[in-house]
PATOR-485364 format. One record per residue (C-alpha): residue number from 1; x, y, z. Coordinates in nm, 2 decimals, padded with zeros to 4 digits. Layout:
REM residues N
+-----+--------+--------+--------+
:  nr :     px :     py :     pz :
+-----+--------+--------+--------+
: NUM :      X :      Y :      Z :
...
+-----+--------+--------+--------+
***
This chain:
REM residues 125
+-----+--------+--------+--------+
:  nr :     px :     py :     pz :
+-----+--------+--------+--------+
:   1 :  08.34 : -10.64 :  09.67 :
:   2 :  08.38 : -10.97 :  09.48 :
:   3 :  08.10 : -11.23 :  09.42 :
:   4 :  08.15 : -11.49 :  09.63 :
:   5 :  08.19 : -11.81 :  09.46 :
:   6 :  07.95 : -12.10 :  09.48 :
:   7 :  08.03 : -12.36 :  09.74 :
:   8 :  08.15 : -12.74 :  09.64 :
:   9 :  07.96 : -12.96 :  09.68 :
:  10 :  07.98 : -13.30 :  09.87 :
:  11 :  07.68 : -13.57 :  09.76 :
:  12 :  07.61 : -13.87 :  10.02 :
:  13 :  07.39 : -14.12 :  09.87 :
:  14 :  07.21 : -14.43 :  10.06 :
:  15 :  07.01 : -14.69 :  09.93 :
:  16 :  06.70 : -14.48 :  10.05 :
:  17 :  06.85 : -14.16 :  10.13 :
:  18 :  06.64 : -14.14 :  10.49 :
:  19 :  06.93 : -14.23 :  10.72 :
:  20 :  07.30 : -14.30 :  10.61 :
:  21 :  07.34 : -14.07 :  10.40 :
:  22 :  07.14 : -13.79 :  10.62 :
:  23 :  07.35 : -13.84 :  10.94 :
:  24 :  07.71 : -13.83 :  10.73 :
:  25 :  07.60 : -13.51 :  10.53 :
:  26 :  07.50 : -13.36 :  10.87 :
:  27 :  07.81 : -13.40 :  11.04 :
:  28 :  07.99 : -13.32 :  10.75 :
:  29 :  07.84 : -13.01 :  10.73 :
:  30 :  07.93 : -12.94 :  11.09 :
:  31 :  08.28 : -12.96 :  11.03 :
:  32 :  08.29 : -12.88 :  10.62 :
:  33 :  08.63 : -12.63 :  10.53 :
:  34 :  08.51 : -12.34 :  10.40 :
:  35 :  08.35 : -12.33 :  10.07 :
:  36 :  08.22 : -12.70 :  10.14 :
:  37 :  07.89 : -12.81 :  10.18 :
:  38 :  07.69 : -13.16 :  10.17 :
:  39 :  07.38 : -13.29 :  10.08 :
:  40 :  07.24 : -13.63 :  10.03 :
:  41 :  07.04 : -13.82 :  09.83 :
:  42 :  06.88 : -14.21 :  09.75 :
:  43 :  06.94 : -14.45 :  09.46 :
:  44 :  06.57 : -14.54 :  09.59 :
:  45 :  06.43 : -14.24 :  09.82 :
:  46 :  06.19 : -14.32 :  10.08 :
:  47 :  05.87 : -14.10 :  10.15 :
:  48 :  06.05 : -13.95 :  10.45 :
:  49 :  06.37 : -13.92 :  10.67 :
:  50 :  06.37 : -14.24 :  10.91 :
:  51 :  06.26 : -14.20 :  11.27 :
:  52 :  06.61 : -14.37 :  11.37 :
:  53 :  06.78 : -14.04 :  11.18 :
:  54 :  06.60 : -13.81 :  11.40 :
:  55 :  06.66 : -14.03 :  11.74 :
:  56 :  07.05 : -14.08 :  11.64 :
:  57 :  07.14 : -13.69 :  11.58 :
:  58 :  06.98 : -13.60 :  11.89 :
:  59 :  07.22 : -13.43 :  12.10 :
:  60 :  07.50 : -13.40 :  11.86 :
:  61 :  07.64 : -13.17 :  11.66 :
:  62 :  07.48 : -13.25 :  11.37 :
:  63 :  07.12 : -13.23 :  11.48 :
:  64 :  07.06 : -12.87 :  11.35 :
:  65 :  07.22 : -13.01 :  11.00 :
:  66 :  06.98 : -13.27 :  10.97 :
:  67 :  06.82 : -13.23 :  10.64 :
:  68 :  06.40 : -13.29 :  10.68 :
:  69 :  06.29 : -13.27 :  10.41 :
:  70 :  06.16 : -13.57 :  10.20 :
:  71 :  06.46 : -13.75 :  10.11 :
:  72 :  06.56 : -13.71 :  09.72 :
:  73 :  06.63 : -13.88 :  09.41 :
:  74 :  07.00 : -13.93 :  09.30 :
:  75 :  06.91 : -13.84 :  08.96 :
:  76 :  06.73 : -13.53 :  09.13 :
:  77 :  07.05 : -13.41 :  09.29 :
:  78 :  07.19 : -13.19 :  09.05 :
:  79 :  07.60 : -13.04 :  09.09 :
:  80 :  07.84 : -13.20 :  09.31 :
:  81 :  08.24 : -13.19 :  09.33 :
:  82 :  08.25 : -13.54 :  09.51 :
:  83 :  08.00 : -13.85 :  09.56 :
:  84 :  08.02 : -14.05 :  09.87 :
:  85 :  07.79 : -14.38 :  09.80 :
:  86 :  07.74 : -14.58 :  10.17 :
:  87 :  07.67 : -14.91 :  10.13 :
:  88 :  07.55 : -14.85 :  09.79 :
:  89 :  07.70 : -14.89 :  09.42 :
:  90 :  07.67 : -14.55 :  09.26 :
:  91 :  07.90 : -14.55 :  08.94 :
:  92 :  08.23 : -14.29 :  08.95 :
:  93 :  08.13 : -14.24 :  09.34 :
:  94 :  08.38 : -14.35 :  09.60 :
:  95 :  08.23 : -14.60 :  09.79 :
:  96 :  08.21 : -14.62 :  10.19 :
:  97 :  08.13 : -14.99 :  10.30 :
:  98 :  08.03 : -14.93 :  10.70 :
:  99 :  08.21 : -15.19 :  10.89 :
: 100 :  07.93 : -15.16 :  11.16 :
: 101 :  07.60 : -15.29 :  10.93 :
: 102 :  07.36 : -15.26 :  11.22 :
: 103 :  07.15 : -14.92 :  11.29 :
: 104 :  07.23 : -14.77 :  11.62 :
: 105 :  07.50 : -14.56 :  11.78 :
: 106 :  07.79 : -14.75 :  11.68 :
: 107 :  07.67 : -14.68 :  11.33 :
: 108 :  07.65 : -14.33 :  11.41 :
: 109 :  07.96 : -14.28 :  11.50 :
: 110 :  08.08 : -14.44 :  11.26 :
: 111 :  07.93 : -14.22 :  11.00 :
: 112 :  08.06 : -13.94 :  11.20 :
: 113 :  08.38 : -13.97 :  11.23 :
: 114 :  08.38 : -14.07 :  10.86 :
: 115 :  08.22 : -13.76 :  10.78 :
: 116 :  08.47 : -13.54 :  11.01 :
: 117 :  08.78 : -13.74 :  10.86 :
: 118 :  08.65 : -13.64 :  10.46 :
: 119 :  08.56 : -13.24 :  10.59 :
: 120 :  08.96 : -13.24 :  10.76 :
: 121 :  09.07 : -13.39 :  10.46 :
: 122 :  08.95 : -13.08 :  10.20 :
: 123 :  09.04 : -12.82 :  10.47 :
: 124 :  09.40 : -12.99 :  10.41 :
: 125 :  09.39 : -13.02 :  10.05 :
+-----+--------+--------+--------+
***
């Protein structure tokens, strides 16, 4: 039996790392090609994941993905294949500018089928 070889890694970073970045590397991660994963991080991380995180997963596929844990630094992030900065400048990371800037389920769903659209574009490549 082989060793299996360490999954690639997708990075979503936010501004704070508590909500944008959360929701799109939990749906990501429900729909990530094999051998993918996603985490997230902030260019600034807040103490904790934002309350409008927790309310906005609810109910959807992502909410057993949500990362809970205190969100983390950018520079804390360590490995990644790909870098997915949302609304954010992150040098050498492709950048996502959300067409819907207010917080709520349009933005959600937004992120989401973002997220979807990046996971069914490694499965194809």
């Amino acid at each position: 039996m082989g060793v299996a070889a360490a999954p690639r890694t997708v990075l979503f970073v936010c501004a704070h790392g508590a909500y944008r970045s959360r929701l799109a590397a939990a749906f990501f991660n429900a729909s990530a090609p094999d051998g993918w994963r996603a985490g997230s991080a902030g260019v600034e991380p807040q103490a904790a994941v934002s309350p409008a995180a927790l309310d906005l997963v609810a109910g959807t596929v992502g909410e057993a993905l949500l990362e809970r844990s205190a969100p983390s630094a950018l520079a804390n992030a360590g490995p990644r294949d790909r870098t997915v900065a949302i609304d954010c400048a992150v040098p050498g990371a492709e950048r996502w500018d959300l067409a819907v800037s207010e917080v709520g389920p349009a933005q959600r769903d937004e992120l989401r089928a973002r997220a979807e659209a990046l996971a069914a574009e490694l499965s194809a490549g």
